[in-house]
PyMOL commands that place a pseudoatom at each C-alpha (Angstrom):
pseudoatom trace, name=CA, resn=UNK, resi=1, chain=A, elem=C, hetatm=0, pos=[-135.630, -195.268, 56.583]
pseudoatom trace, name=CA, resn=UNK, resi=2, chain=A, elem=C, hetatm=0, pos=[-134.722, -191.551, 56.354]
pseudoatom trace, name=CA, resn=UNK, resi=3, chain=A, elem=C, hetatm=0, pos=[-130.912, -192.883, 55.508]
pseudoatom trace, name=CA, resn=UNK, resi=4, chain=A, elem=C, hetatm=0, pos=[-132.275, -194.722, 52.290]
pseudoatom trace, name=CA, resn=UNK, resi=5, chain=A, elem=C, hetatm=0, pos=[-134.530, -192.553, 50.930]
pseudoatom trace, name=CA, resn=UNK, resi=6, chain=A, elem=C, hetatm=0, pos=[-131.372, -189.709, 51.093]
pseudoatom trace, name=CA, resn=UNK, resi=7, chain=A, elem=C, hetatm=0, pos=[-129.119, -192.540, 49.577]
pseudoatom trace, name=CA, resn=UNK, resi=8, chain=A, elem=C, hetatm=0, pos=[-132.000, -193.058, 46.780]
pseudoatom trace, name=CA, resn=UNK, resi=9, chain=A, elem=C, hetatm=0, pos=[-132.287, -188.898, 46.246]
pseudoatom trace, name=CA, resn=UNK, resi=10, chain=A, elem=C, hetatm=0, pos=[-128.804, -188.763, 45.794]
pseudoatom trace, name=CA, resn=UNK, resi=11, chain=A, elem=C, hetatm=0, pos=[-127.917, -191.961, 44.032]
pseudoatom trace, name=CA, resn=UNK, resi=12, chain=A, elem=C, hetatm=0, pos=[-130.746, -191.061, 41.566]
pseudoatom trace, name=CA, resn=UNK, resi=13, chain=A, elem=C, hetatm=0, pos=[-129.356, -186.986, 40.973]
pseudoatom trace, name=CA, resn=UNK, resi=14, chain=A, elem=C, hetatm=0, pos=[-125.714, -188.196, 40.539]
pseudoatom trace, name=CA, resn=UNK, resi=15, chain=A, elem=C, hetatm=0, pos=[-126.456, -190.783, 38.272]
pseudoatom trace, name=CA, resn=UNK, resi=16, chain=A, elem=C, hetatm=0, pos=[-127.739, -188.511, 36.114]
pseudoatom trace, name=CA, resn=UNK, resi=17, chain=A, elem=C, hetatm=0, pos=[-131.343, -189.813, 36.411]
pseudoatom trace, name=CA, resn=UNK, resi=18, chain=A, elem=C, hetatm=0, pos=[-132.810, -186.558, 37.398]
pseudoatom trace, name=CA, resn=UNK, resi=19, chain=A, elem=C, hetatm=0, pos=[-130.818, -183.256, 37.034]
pseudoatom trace, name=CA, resn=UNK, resi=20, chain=A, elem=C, hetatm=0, pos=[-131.856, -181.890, 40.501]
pseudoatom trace, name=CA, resn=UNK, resi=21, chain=A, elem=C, hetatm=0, pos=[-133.548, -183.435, 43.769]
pseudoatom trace, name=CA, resn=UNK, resi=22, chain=A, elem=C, hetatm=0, pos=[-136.696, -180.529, 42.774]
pseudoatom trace, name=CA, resn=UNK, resi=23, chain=A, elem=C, hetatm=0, pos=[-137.525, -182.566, 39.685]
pseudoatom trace, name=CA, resn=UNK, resi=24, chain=A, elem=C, hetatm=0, pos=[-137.123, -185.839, 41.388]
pseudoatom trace, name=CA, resn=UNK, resi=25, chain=A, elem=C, hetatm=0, pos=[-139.805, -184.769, 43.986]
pseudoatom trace, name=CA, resn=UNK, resi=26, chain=A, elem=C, hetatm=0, pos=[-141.679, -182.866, 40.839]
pseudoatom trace, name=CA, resn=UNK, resi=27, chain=A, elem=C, hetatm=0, pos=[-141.822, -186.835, 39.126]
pseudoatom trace, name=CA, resn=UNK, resi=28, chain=A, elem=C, hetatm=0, pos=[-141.883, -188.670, 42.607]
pseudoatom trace, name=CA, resn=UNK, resi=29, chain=A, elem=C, hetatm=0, pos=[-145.312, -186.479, 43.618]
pseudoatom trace, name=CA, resn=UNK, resi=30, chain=A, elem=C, hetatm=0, pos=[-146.787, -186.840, 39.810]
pseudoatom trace, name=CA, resn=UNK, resi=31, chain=A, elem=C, hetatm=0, pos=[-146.455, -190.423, 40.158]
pseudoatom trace, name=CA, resn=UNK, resi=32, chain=A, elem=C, hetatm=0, pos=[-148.186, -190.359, 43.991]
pseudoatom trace, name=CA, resn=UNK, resi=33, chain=A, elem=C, hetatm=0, pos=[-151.358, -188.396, 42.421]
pseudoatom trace, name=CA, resn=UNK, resi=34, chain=A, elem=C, hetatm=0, pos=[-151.338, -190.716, 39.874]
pseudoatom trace, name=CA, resn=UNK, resi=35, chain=A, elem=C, hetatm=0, pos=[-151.231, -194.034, 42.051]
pseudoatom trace, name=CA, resn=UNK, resi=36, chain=A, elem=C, hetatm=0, pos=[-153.837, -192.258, 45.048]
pseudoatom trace, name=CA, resn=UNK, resi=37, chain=A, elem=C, hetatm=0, pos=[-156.452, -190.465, 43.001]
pseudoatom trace, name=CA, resn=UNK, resi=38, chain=A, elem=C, hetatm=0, pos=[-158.146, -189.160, 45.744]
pseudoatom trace, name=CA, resn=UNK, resi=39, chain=A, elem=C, hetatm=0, pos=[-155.150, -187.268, 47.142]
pseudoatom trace, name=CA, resn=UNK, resi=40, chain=A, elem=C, hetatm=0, pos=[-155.959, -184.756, 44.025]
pseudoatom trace, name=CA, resn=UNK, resi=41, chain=A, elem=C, hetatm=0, pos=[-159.720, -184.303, 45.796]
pseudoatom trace, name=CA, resn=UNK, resi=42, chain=A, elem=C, hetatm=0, pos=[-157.853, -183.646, 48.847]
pseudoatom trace, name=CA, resn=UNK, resi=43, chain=A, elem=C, hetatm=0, pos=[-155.309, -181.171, 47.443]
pseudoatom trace, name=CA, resn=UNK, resi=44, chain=A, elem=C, hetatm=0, pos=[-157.749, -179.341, 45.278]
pseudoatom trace, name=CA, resn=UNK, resi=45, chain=A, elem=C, hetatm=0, pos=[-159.973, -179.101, 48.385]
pseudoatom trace, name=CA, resn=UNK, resi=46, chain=A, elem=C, hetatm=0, pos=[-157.516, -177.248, 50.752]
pseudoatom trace, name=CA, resn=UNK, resi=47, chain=A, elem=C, hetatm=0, pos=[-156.283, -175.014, 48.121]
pseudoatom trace, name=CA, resn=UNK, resi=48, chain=A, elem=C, hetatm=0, pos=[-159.271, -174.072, 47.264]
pseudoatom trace, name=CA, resn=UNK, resi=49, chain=A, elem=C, hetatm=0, pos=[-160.173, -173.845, 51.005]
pseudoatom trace, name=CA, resn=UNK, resi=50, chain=A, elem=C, hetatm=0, pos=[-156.958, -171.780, 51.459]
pseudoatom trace, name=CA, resn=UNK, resi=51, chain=A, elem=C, hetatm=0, pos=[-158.390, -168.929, 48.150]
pseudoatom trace, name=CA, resn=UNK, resi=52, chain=A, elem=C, hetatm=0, pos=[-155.588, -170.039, 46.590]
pseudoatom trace, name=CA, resn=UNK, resi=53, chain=A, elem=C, hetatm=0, pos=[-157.251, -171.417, 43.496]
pseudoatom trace, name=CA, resn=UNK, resi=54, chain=A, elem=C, hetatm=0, pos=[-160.884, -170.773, 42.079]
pseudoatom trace, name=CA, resn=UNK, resi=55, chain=A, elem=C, hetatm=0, pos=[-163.900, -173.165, 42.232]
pseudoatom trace, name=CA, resn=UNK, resi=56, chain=A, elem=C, hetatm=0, pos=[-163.476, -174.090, 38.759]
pseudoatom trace, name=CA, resn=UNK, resi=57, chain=A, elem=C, hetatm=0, pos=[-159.645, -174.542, 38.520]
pseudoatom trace, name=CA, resn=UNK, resi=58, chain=A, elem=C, hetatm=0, pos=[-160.065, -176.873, 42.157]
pseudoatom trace, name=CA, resn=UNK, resi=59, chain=A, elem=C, hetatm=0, pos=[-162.892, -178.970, 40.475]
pseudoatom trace, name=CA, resn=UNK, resi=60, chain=A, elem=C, hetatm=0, pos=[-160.267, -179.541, 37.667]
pseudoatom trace, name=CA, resn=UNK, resi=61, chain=A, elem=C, hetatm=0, pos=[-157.605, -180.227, 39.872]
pseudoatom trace, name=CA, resn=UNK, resi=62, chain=A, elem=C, hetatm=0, pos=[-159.797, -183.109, 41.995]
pseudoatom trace, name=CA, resn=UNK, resi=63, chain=A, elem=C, hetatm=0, pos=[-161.277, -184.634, 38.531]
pseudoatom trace, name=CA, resn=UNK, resi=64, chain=A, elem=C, hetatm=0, pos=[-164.436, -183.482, 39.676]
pseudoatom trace, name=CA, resn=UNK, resi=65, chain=A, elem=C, hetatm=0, pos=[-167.079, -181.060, 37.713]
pseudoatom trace, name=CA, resn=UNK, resi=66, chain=A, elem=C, hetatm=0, pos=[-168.073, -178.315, 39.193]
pseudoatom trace, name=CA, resn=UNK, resi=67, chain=A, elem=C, hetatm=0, pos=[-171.257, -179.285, 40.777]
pseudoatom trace, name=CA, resn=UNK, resi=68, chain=A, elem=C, hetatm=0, pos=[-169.870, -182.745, 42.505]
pseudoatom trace, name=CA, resn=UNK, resi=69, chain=A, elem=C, hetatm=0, pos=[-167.151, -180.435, 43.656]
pseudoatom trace, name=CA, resn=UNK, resi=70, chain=A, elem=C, hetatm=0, pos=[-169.316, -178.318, 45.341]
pseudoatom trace, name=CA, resn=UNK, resi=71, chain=A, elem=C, hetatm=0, pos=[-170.953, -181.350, 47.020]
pseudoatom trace, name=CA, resn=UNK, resi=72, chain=A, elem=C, hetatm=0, pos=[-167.749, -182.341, 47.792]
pseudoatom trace, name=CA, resn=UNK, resi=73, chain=A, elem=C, hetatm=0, pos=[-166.513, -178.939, 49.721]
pseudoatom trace, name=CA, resn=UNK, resi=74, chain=A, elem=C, hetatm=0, pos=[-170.335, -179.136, 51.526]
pseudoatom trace, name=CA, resn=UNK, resi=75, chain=A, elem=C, hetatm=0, pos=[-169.240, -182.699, 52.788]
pseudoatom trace, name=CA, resn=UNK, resi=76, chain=A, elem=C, hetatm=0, pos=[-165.866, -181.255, 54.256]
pseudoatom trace, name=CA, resn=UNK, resi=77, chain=A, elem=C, hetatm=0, pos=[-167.522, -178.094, 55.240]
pseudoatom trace, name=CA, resn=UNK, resi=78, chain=A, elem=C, hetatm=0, pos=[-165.659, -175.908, 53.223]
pseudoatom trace, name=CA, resn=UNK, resi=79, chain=A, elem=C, hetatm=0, pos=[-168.035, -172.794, 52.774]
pseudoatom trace, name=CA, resn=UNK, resi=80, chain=A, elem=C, hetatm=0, pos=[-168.406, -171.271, 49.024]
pseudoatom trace, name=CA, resn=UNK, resi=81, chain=A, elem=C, hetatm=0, pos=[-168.659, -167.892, 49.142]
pseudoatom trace, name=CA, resn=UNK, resi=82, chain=A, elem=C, hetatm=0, pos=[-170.903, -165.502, 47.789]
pseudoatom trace, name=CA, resn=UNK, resi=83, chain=A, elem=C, hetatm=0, pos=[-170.965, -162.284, 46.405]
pseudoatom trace, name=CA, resn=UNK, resi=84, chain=A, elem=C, hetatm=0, pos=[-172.547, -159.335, 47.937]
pseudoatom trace, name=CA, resn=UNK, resi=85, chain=A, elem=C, hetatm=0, pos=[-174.629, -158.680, 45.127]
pseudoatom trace, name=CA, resn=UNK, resi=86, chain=A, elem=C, hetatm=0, pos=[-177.629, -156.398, 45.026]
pseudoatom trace, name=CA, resn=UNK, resi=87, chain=A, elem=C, hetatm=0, pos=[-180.692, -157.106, 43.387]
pseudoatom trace, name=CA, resn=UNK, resi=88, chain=A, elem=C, hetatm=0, pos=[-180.056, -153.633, 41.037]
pseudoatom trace, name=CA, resn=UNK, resi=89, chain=A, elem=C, hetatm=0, pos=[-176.607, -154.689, 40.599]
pseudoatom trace, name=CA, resn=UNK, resi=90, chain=A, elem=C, hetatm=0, pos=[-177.786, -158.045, 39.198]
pseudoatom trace, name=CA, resn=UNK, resi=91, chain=A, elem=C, hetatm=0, pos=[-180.442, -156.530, 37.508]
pseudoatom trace, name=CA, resn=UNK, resi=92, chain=A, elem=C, hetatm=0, pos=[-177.912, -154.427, 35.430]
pseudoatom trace, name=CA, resn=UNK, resi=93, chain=A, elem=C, hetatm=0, pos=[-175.320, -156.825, 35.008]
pseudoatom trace, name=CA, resn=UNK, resi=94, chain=A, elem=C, hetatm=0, pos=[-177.607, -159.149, 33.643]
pseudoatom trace, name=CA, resn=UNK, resi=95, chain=A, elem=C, hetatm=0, pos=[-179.399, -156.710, 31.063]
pseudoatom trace, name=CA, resn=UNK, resi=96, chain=A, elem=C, hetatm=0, pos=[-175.722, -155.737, 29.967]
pseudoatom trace, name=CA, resn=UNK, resi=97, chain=A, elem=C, hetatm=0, pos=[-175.367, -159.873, 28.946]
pseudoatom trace, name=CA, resn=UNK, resi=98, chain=A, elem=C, hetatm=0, pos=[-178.425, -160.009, 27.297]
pseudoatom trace, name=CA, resn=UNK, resi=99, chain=A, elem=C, hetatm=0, pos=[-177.596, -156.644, 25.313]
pseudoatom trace, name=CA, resn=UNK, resi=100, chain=A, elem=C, hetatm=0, pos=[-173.783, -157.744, 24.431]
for i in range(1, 100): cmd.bond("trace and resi %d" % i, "trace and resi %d" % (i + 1))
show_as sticks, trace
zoom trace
C-alpha cells in the first residue's frame, strides 16, 4: 500500500496538481478534518494538553465553546491550570477593571 500512495504523491506533484508533496499533505489533512470532525476535538485537545495553544484558541480549534471544552479536557483528564493568584492581587486587578 506504501508503493501506491508514493506513486499517488508523486503522480499528483508532477502532474502539476499540487506544486509540492507539503501542500498535498496541507489539502490531503484539510480534507481528513473535514471528513472526521472529531479528529479536530482530538487535535485541539493534545495541543492544548502539550501548552502549545491557549484554552480559547483549542476550543476554536475542536468547534467547541469554551465551557464544553473544558468539560471535554475534564473527560480526558487534561488538568486546566490555574493561576497563583492572591486574594490582594485579585483584589487590585479587579478595582483597576472597574476604574478603566
Amino acid at each position: 500500500m506504501e508503493m501506491v500512495l508514493n506513486k499517488i504523491e508523486e503522480v499528483l506533484v508532477e502532474s502539476g496538481r499540487y506544486s509540492s508533496r507539503k501542500e498535498l499533505i496541507e489539502d490531503a489533512l484539510r480534507a481528513l478534518i473535514r471528513e472526521k470532525p472529531e479528529l479536530r476535538v482530538d487535535v485541539a485537545a493534545e495541543l492544548y494538553k502539550k501548552g502549545e495553544v491557549s484554552l480559547a484558541r483549542a476550543s476554536e480549534i475542536g468547534g467547541l465553546n469554551i465551557e464544553d471544552f473544558k468539560e471535554l479536557l475534564k473527560s480526558r483528564g487534561i488538568k486546566i491550570p490555574v493561576p497563583d493568584i492572591t486574594a490582594d492581587e485579585l483584589d487590585q486587578e479587579t478595582k483597576k477593571i472597574l476604574e478603566g
